[in-house]
MARDREN-966845 format. One record per residue (C-alpha): residue number from 1; residue in three letters; x, y, z. Coordinates in Angstrom, 2 decimals. Example, Ala and Ser with C-alpha at 12.3 -4.5 7.8 and 13.67 -1.06 7.14 Angstrom:
   k   r       X       Y       Z
   1 ALA   12.30   -4.50    7.80
   2 SER   13.67   -1.06    7.14
END
This chain:
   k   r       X       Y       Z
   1 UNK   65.68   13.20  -26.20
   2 UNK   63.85   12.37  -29.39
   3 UNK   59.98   13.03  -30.27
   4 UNK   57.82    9.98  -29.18
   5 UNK   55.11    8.92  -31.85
   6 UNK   51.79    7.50  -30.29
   7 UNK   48.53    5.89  -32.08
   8 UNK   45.62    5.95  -30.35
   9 UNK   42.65    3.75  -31.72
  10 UNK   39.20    5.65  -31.07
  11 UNK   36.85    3.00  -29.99
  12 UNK   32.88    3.10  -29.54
  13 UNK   33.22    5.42  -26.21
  14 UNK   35.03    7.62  -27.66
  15 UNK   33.25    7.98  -31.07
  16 UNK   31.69   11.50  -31.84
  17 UNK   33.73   13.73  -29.58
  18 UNK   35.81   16.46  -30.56
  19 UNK   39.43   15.15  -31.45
  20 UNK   40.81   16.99  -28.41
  21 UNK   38.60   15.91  -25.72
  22 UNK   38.78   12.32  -27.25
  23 UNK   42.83   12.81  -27.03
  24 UNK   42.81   14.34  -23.68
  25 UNK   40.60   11.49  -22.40
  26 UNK   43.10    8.80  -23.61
  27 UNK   46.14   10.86  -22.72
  28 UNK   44.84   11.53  -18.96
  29 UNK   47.75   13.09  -17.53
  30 UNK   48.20   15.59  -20.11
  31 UNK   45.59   19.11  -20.07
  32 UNK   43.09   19.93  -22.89
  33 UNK   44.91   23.03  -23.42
  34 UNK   48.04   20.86  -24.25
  35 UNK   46.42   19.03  -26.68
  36 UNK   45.11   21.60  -28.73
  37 UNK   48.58   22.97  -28.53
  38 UNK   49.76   20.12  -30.11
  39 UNK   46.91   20.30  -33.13
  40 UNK   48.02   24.19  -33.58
  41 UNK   51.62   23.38  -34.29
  42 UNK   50.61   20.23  -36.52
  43 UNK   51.61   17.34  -34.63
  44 UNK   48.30   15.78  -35.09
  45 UNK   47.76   13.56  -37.40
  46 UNK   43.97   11.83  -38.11
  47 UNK   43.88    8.96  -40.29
  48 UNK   47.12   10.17  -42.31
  49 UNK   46.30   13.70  -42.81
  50 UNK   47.37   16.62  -40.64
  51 UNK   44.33   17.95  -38.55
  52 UNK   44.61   21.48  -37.61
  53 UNK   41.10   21.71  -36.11
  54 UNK   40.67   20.95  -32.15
  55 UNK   36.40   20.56  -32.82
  56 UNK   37.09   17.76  -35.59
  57 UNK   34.72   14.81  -34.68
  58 UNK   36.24   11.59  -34.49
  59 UNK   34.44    8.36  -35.94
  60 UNK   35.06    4.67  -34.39
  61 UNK   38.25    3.11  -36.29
  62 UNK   40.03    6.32  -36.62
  63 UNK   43.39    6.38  -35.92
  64 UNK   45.20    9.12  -34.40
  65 UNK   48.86    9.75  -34.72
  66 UNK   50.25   12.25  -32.15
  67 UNK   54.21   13.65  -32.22
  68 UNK   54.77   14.17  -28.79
  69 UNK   58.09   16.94  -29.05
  70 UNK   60.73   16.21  -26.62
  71 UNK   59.31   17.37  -22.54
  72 UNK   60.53   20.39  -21.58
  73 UNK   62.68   20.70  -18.17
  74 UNK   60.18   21.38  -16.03
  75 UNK   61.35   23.65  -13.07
  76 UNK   59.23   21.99   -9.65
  77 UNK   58.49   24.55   -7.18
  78 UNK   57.09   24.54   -3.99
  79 UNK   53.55   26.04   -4.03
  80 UNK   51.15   27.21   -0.42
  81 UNK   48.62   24.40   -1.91
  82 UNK   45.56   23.25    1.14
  83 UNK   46.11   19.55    1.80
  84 UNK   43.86   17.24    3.84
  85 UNK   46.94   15.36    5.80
  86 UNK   45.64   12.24    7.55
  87 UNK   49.16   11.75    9.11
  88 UNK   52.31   13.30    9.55
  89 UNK   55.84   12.34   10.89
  90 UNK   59.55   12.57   10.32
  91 UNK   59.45    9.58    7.69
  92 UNK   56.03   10.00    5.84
  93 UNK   52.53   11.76    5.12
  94 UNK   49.72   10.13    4.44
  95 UNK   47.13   12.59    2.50
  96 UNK   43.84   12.66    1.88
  97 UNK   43.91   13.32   -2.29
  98 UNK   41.05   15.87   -3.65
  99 UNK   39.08   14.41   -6.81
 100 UNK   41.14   16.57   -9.47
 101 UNK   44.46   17.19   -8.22
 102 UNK   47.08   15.51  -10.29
 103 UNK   50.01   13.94   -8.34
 104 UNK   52.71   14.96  -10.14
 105 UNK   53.98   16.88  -12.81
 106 UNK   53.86   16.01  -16.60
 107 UNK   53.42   17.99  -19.96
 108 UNK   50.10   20.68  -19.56
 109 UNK   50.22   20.24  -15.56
 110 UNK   53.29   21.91  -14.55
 111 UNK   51.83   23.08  -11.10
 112 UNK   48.97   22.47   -8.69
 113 UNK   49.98   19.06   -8.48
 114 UNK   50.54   16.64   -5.18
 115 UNK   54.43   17.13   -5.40
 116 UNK   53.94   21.08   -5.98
 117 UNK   52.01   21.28   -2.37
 118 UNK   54.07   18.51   -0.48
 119 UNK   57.50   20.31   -1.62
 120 UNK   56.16   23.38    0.04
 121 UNK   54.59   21.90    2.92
 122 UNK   58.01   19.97    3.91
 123 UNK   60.16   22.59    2.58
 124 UNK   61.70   20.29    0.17
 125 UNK   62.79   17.18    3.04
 126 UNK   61.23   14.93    0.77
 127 UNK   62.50   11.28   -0.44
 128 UNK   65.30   12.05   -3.82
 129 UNK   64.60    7.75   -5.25
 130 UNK   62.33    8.90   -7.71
 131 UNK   64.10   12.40   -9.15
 132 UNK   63.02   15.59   -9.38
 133 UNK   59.68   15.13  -10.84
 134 UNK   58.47   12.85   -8.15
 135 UNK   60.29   13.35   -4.92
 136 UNK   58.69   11.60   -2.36
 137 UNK   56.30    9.72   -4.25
 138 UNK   56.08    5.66   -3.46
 139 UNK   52.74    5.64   -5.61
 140 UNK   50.12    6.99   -7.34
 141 UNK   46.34    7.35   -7.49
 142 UNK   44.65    8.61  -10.50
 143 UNK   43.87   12.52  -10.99
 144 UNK   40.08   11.89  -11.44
 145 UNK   40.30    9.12   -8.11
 146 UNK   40.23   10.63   -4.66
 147 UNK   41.60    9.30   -1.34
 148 UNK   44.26    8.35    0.60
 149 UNK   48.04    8.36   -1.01
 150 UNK   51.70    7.72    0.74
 151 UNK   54.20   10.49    0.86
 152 UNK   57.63    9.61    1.56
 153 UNK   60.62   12.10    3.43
 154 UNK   63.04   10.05    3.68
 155 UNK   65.02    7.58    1.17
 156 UNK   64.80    5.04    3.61
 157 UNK   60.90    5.54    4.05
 158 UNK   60.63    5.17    0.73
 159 UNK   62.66    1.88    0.03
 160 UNK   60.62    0.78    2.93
 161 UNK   57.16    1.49    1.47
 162 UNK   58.25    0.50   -1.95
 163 UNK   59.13   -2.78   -0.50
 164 UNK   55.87   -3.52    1.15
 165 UNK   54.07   -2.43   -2.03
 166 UNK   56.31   -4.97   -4.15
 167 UNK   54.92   -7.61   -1.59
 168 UNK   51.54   -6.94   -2.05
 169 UNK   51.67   -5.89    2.31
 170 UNK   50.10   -2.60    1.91
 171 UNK   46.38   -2.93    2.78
 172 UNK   44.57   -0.81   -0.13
 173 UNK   40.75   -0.65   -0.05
 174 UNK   38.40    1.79   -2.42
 175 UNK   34.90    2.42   -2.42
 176 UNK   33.05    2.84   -6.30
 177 UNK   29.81    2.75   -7.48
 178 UNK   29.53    0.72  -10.53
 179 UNK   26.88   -0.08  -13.37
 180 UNK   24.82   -3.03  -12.70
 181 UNK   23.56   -4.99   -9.89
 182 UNK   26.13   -7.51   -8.98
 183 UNK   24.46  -10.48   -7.36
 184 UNK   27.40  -12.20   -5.81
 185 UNK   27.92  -10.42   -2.35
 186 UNK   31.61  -10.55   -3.04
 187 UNK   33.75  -11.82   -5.59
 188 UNK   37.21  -12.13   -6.97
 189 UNK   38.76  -10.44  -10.34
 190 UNK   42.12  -12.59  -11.04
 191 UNK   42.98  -11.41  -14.32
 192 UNK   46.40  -10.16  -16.02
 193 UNK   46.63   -6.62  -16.73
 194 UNK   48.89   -5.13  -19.30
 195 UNK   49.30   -1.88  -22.41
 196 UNK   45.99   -1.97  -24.49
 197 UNK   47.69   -3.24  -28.05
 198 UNK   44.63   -0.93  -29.54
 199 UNK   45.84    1.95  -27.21
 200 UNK   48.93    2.08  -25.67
 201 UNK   47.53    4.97  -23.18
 202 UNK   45.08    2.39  -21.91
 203 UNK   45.24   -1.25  -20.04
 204 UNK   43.85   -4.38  -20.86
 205 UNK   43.12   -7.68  -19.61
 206 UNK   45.83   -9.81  -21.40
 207 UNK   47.26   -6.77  -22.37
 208 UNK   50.90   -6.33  -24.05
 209 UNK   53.33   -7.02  -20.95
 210 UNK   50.77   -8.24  -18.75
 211 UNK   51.01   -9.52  -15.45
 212 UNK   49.23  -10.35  -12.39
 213 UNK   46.49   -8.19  -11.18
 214 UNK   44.07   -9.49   -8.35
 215 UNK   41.17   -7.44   -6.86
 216 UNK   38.95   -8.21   -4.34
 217 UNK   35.37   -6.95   -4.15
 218 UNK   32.34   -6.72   -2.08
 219 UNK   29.35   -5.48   -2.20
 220 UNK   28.14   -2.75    0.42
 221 UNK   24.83   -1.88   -1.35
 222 UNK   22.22   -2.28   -4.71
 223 UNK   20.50    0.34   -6.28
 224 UNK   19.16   -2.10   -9.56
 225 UNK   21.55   -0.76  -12.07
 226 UNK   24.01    0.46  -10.02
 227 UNK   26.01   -1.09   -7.08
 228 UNK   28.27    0.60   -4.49
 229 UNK   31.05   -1.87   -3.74
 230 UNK   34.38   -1.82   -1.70
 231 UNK   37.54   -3.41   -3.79
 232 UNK   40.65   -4.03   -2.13
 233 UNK   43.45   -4.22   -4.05
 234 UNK   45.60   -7.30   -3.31
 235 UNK   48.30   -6.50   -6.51
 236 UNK   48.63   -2.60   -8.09
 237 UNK   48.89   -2.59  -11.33
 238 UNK   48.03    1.13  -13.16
 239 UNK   43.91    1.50  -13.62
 240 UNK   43.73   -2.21  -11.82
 241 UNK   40.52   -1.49  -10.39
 242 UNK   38.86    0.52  -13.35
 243 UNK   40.09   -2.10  -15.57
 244 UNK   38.71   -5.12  -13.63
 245 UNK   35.09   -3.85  -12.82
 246 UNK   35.02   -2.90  -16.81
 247 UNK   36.59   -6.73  -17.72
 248 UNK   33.71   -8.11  -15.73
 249 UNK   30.65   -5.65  -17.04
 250 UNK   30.29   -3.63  -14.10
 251 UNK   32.72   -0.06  -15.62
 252 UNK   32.74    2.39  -12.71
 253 UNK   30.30    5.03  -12.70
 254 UNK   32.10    8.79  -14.96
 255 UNK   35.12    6.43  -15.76
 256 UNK   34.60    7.68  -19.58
 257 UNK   38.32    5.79  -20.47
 258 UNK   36.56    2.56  -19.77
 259 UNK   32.80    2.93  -19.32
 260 UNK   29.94    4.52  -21.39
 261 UNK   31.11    8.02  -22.84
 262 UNK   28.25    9.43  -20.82
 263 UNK   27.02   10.67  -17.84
 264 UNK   24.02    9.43  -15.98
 265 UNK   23.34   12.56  -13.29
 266 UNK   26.15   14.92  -14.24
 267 UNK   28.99   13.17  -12.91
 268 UNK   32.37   14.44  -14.20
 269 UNK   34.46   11.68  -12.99
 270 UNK   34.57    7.97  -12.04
 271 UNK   33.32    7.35   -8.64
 272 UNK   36.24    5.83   -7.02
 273 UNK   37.55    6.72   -3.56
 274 UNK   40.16    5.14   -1.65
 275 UNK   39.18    5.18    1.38
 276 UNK   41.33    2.97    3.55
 277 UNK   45.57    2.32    3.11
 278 UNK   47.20    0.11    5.83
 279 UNK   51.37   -0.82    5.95
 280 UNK   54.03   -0.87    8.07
 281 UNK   55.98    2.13    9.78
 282 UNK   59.74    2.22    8.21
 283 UNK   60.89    2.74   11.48
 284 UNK   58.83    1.78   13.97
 285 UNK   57.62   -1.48   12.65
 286 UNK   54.46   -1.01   13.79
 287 UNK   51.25   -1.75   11.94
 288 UNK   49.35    1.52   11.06
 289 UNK   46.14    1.64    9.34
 290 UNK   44.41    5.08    7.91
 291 UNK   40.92    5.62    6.95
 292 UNK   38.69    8.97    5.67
 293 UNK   35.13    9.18    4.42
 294 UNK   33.55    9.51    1.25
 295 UNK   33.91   12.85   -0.39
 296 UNK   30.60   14.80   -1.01
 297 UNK   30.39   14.29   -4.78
 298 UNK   30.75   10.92   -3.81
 299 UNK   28.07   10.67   -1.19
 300 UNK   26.04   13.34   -4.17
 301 UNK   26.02   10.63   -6.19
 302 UNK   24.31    7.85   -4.41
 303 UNK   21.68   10.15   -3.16
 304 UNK   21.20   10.75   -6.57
 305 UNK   21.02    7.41   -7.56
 306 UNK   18.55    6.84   -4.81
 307 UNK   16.04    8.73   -5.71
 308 UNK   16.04    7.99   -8.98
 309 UNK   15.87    4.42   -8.11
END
């Protein structure tokens, strides 16, 4: 496999930060540590020269030109990692996702991931559809978004859930506290979502390759310039929600990919939980629906903004 050449755009949230944290924040996926990896063997480029500094400040308008080298086989092994598991049969798991933990593996997160702990857990009788990388895995929350995530065991589980996801049948609903009052009680966000041409690691309304993306949204409570809300997703496309509350000028609260690059009472990471999944057992064909509170740096953060309010 070849190197893959990316060009990230640093926009106004961005601007000012060291080049790797700036990198790392576009890249997601990918660990600090692998980034400055990447400076230290010169395969970052800044605005056409080579930068071989990781605390370089970048400037709005620069462009960055990463050489990604071809990914290493990365050897997946079990590992004794705590999960909160909501449910458990012989087809599927559906767990409880801590704010942090990365679902699968990828370049600079080789282990401590989702797929690392299920492996163990089910001794490897996980779903084979999507390879070694991701057995098991019908979809994906983001590592900085906590909450409730489908695991399947079996290849017909997973064809199953796959399905109802392609349907738009799976019942997904988040909680997030977003900038701004919203005055509507509830509202809908019907608005294409596709690559950011600016950013390829991002997504955009009317992005390159878009397509459909509805979200639903309601509001559950206003703090003046903040709301907590509850957005059901009715389509899934990748950062759908983040995306949407940004498009209409309400960015979730610590989402510093689409929101201010700052925080407001020490938040690390966007406040978004999902909090409630409902679909359709494989085999039993009965309706199940799974639910788990808000995490404490979640709850933290509206007690927070409470007082301050």
């Amino acid at each position: 496999m070849n190197e893959e050449s990316i060009e990230i755009i640093i926009s106004g949230e961005t601007a000012g930060e060291r080049i790797d944290a700036a990198i790392a924040v576009s890249l997601e996926e990918v660990s600090r540590s692998y980034v400055q990896k990447l400076i230290e063997t010169g395969k970052v480029e800044l605005s056409g020269v080579l930068c071989s500094s990781k605390s370089r400040k970048v400037a709005e308008g620069d462009v960055i030109r990463l050489t990604l080298p071809p990914p290493e086989e990365i050897d997946v092994t079990p590992e004794d990692i705590p999960l909160d598991v909501v449910f458990e049969d012989d087809e599927l798991l559906v767990i409880n996702k801590s704010k942090g933990m990365v679902v699968h593996p990828a370049p600079g997160n080789e282990s401590g991931t989702l797929v690392n702990a299920v492996l163990y857990r089910c001794l490897g009788n996980l779903s084979s559809i999507n390879g070694k990388l991701r057995p098991g895995i019908v979809h994906r929350i983001d590592k900085d978004t906590s909450g409730l995530i489908m695991v399947a065991k079996t290849d017909s589980a997973h064809r199953s859930l796959a399905a109802q996801l392609s349907e738009h049948s799976v019942i997904r609903v988040y909680n997030a506290v977003v900038y701004n009052n919203i005055t509507a009680d509830e509202g809908i966000v019907d608005a294409p979502i596709g690559r950011d041409p600016k950013n390829r690691l991002r997504q955009a309304v009317d992005g390159a390759g878009k397509r459909r993306a509805v979200t639903h949204y309601k509001v559950l409570e206003r703090f003046g310039t903040f709301t907590h809300i509850e957005a059901r997703l009715e389509t899934g496309r990748t950062h759908q929600i983040r995306v949407h509350m940004a498009y209409i000028k309400h960015p979730v609260v610590g989402d510093m990919l689409y929101g201010p690059r700052k925080t407001v009472f020490g938040e690390e990471t966007q406040a978004l939980h999902a909090g409630l999944i409902g679909f359709v057992h494989p085999k039993t064909g009965k309706y199940m629906e799974f639910s788990c509170g808000l995490p404490e740096e979640f709850t933290d953060l509206i007690r927070k903004i409470k007082i301050k309010k």
